[in-house]
C-alpha positions as CSV (number, residue, x, y, z in Angstrom):
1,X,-17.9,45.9,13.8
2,X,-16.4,47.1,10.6
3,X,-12.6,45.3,9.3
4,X,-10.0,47.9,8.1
5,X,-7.6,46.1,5.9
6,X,-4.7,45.1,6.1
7,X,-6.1,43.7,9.3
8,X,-2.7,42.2,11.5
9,X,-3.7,39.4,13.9
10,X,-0.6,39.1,16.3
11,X,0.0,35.3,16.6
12,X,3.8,35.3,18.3
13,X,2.8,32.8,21.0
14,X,0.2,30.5,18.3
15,X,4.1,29.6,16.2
16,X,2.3,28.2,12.9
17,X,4.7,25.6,11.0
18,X,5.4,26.6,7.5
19,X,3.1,24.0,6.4
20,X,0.6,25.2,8.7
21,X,1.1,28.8,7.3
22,X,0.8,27.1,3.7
23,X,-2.4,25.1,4.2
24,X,-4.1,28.5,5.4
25,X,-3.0,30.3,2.6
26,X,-4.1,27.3,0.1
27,X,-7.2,26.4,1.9
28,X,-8.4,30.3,1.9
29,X,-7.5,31.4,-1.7
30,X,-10.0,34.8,-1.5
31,X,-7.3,36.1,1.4
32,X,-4.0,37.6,0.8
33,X,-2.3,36.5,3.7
34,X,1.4,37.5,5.0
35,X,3.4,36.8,7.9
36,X,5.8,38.7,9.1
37,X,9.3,37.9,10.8
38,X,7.9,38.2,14.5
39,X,4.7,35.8,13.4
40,X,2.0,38.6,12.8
41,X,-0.5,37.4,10.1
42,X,-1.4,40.3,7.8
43,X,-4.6,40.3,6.0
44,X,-4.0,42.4,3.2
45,X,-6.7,44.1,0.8
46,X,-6.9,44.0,-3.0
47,X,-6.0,46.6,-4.8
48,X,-7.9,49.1,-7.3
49,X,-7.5,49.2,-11.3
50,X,-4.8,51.8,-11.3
51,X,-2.4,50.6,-8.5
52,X,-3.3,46.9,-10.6
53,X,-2.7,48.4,-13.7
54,X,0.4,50.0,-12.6
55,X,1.8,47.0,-10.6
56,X,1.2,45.1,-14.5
57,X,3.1,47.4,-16.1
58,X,6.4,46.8,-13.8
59,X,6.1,43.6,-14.0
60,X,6.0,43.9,-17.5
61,X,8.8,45.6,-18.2
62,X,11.0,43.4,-15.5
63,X,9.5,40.5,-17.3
64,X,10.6,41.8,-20.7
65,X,14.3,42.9,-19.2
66,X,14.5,39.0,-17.8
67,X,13.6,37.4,-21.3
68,X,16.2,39.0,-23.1
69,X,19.0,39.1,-20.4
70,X,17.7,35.2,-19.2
71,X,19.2,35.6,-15.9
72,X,17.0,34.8,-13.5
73,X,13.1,34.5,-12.6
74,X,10.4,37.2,-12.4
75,X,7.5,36.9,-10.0
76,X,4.1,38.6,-9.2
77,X,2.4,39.3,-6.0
78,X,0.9,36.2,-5.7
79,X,4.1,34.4,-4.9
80,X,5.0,34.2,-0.9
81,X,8.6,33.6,0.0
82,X,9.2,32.3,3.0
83,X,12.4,34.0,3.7
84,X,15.4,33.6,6.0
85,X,14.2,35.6,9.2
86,X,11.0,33.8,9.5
87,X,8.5,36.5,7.6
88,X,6.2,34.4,4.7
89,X,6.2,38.1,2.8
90,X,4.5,38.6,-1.3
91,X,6.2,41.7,-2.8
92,X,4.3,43.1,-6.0
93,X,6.7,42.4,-7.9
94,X,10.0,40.4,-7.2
95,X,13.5,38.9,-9.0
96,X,15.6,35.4,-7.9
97,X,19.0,35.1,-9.7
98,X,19.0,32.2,-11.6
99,X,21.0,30.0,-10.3
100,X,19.9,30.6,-6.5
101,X,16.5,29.7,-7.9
102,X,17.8,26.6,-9.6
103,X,19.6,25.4,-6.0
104,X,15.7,25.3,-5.0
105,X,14.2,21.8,-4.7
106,X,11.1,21.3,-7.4
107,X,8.9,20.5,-4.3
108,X,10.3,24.1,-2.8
109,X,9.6,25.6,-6.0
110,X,6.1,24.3,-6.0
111,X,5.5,26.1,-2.5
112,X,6.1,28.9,-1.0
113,X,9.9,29.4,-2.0
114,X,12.4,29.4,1.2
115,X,14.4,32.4,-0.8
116,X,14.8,35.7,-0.3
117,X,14.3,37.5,-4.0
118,X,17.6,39.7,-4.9
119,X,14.9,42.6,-5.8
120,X,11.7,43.6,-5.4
121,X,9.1,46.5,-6.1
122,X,6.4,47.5,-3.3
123,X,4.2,49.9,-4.9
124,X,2.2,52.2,-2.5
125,X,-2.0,51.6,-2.4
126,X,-4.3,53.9,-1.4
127,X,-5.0,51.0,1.4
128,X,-1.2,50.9,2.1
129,X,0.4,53.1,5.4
130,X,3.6,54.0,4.0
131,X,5.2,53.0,7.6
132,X,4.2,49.8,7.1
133,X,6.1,49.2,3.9
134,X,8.8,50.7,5.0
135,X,9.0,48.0,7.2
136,X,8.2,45.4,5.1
137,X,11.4,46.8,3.1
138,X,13.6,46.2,6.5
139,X,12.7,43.0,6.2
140,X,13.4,42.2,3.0
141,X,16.7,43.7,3.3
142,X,17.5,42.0,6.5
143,X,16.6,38.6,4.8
144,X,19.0,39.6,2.3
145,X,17.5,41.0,-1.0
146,X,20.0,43.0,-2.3
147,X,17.8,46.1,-4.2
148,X,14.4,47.0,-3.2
149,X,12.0,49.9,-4.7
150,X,9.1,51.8,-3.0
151,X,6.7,53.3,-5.2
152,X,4.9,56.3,-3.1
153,X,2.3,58.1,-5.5
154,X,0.9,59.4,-2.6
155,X,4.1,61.6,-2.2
156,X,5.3,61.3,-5.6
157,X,8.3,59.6,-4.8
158,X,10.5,56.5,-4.5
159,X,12.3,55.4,-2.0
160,X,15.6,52.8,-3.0
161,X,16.9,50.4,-0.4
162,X,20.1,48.9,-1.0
163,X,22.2,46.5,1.4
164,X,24.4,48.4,3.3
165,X,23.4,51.5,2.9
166,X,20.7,54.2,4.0
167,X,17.9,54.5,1.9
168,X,17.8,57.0,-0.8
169,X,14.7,59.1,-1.6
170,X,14.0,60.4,-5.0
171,X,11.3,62.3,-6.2
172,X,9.0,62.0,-9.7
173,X,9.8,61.7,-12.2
174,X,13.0,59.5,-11.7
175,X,14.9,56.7,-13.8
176,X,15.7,53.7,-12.1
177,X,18.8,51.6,-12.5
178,X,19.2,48.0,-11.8
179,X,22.4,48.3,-10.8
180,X,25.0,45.4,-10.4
181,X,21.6,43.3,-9.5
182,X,19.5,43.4,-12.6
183,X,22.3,45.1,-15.3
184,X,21.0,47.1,-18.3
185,X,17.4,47.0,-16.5
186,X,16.5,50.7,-16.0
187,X,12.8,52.0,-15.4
188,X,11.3,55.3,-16.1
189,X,8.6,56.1,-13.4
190,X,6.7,59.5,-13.9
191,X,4.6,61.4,-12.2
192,X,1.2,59.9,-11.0
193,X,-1.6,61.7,-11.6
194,X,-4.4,61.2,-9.0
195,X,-7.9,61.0,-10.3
């Protein structure tokens, strides 16, 4: 039998602690591992050199907004937040206001952070089912981050969810605008070409 990734194993009735969640993560580093809010495990797969090389550049260029402006914390996809309605989720890349981050505990810092981010970026693998992420944004918005972006080169096109309101679709090329969450922080995304 042959494993198509992301692989979802539904364990709703199993209830793992959040330290049993952690030690699985920890103990099986070679796995990227979610959970989401109803207790689905989701094995995800790695992705290629562009979507990697693209998901760098983002975080780059939030990273380089954050030193100047100093108002917060950047993270990559390796970090899992283990947010408010129960999901353990990793976005590609994500943003914590700084002072919510500094109300953090240093052994919650060390962990898996109980926070939800005010932003993150979900960029669209040839691996990913756009339904899927769509999904994954719900969450995140129902846990309470405040801006969200979904990067679809598939379709050429990014979807914006903001609390409160319906998501907006935009096609490439497009600026993006932090808004009132990250101000000043604007990002150019054009067109992907598919090799």
């Amino acid at each position: 039998m042959e494993l198509t990734l992301p692989l979802k194993l539904d364990l709703q009735h199993v209830h793992l602690t959040d330290e049993q969640f952690y030690q699985l993560c920890i103990n099986n580093p070679e796995w990227n591992i979610e959970q989401n809010a109803k207790g689905a495990l989701i094995v995800m797969p790695p992705v290629g050199g562009e979507s990697g090389e693209r998901e760098a550049d983002y975080i780059i260029d939030l990273g380089n907004w954050n030193r100047q402006t100093q108002l917060g914390k950047v993270f990559s996809s390796s970090t899992i937040f283990r947010l408010p309605n129960g999901g353990s989720r990793s976005p590609d890349a994500a943003w914590v206001e700084l002072s919510r981050w500094q109300a953090l505990t240093p052994e919650q810092r060390k962990k898996f952070p109980p926070i939800a981010p005010d932003f993150v970026i979900e960029l669209r693998s040839a691996t990913d089912n756009l339904a899927t992420l769509q999904e994954k944004m719900q969450e995140y918005l129902e846990s309470g981050v405040r801006l969200g972006w979904l990067l679809n080169p598939q379709d050429q096109q990014v979807e914006i969810y903001r609390q409160g309101q319906e998501k907006e679709v935009r096609s490439l090329p497009t600026l993006l605008s932090g808004e009132t969450v990250l101000p000043g922080f604007e990002l150019q995304v054009d067109r992907f070409i598919e090799e």
